[in-house]
DOLODREN-280139 format. One record per residue (C-alpha): residue in three letters; x, y, z negated. Coordinates in steps of 0.001 Angstrom, whole numbers, padded with zeros to 6 digits, always signed. Each point is the difference from the previous one (the first is absolute). Layout:
BEGIN
AlaXYZ;...
END
This chain:
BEGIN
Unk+004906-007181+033227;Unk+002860+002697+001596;Unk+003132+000268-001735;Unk-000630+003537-000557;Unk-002927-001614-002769;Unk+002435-002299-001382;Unk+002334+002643-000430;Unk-002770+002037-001234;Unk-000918-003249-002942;Unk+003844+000398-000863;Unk-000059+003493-000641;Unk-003132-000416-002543;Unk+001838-003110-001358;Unk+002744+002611-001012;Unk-002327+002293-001678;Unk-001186-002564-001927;Unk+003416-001510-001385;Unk+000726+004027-000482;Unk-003055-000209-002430;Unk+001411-002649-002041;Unk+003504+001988-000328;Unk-001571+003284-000650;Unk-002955-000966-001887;Unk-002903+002160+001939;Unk-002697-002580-000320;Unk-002660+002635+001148;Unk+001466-000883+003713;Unk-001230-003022-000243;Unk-003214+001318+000672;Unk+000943+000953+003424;Unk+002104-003191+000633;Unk-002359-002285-001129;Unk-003619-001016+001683;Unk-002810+000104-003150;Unk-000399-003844+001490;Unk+003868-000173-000988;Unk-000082-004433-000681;Unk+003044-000904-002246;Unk+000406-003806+001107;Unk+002829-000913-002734;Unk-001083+001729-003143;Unk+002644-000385-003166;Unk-002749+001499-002217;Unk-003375-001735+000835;Unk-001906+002885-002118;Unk+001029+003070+002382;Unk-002472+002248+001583;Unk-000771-000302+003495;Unk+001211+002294+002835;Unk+002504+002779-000461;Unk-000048-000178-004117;Unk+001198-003065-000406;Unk+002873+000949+002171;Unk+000794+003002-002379;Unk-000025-002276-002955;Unk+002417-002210+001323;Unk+002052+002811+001345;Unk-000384+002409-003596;Unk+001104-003963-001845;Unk+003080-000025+002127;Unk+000798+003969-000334;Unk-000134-000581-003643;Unk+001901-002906-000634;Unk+002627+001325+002362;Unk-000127+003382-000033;Unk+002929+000406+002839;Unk-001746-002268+002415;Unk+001694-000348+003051;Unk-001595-001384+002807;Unk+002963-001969+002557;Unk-001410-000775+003370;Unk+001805-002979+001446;Unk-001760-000512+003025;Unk-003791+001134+001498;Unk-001151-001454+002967;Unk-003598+000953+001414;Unk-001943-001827+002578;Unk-003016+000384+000841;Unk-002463+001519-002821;Unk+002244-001189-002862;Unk+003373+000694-001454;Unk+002626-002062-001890;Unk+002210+000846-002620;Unk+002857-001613-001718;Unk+001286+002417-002697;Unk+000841+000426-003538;Unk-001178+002109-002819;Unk+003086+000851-002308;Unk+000940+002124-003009;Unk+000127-000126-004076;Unk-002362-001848-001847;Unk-000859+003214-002285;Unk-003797-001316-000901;Unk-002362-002388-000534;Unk-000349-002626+003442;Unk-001934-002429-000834;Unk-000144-000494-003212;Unk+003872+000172-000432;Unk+001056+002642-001890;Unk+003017+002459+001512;Unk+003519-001978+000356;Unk+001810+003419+001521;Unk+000940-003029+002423;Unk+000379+001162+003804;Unk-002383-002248+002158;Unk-000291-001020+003510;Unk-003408-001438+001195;Unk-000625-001472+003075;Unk-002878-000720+002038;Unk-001271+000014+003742;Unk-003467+001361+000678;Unk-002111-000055+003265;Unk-002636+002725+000094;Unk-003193+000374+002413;Unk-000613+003823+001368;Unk-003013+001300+002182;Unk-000669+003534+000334;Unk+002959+001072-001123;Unk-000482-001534-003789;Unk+000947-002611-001738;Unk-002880-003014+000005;Unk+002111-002917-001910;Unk+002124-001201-001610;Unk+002608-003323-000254;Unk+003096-000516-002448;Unk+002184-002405-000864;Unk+002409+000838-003223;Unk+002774-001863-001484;Unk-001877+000436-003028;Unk+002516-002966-001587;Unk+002724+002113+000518;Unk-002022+003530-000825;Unk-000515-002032-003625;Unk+003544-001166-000815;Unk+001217+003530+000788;Unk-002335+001582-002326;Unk+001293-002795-002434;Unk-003593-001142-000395;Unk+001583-003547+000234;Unk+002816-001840+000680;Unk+002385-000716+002894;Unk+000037-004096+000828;Unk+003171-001291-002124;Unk+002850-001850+001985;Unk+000451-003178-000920;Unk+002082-001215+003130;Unk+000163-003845-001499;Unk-004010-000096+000001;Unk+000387+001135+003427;Unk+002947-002454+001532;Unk-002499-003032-001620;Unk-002494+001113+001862;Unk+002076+000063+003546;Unk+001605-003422-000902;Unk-003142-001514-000489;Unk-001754-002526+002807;
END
């Protein structure tokens, strides 16, 4: 594949995060192949293709209604892209079953997405959903208990 395609994957990688900040989900339609596989689904019961996408995507829009979408790094070979980024903003609705904390979040993943024909084809993610759930205060951070943790260094 040229670099002028893998600069071409980039480009629709960057309408797509642009989708997620400014919440025009009917793009996904022309982002998206109908064949669109999501290989790490959060929500087992989403539709196939495009709509699923726009569920996930609406979810996120309305549980943080000023999504940001920061791009840490994108790097395209061949047919697929990856992405290391975070989506941030104010917990103003429901996410997940947790109700709005007004608390500002900061959730990060990496994601590696397949493209042919100009289109998206599928999908990989990796969250730090542990860290996506103590934000939203859906549990607890670990407590330190620093003796617990010197016993377990000094033991043989």
């Amino acid at each position: 594949m040229s670099i002028s395609a893998e600069k071409d994957n980039k480009a629709i990688m960057r309408q797509f995060w642009d989708v997620w900040e400014q919440g025009n989900i009917d793009l996904l339609d022309d982002l998206l192949a109908p064949e669109y596989i999501n290989h790490t689904l959060a929500t087992p019961d989403l539709p196939s293709g495009p709509e699923g996408v726009k569920e996930v995507v609406s979810m996120f829009r309305s549980g943080i209604p000023d999504l940001r979408v920061v791009i840490e790094d994108m790097i395209a070979e061949g047919d697929r892209v990856a992405t290391r980024y975070a989506l941030e903003g104010t917990h103003r609705g429901d996410l997940f079953g947790v109700a709005p904390t007004g608390r500002a979040l900061s959730i990060k993943s990496m994601t590696v997405e397949r493209l042919s024909g100009g289109k998206i084809i599928e999908h990989w993610r990796v969250t730090d959903e542990l860290d996506m759930m103590r934000q939203l205060g859906a549990i607890g951070a670990p407590e330190n208990n620093p003796s617990s943790t010197e016993e377990a260094h000094e033991r043989p």
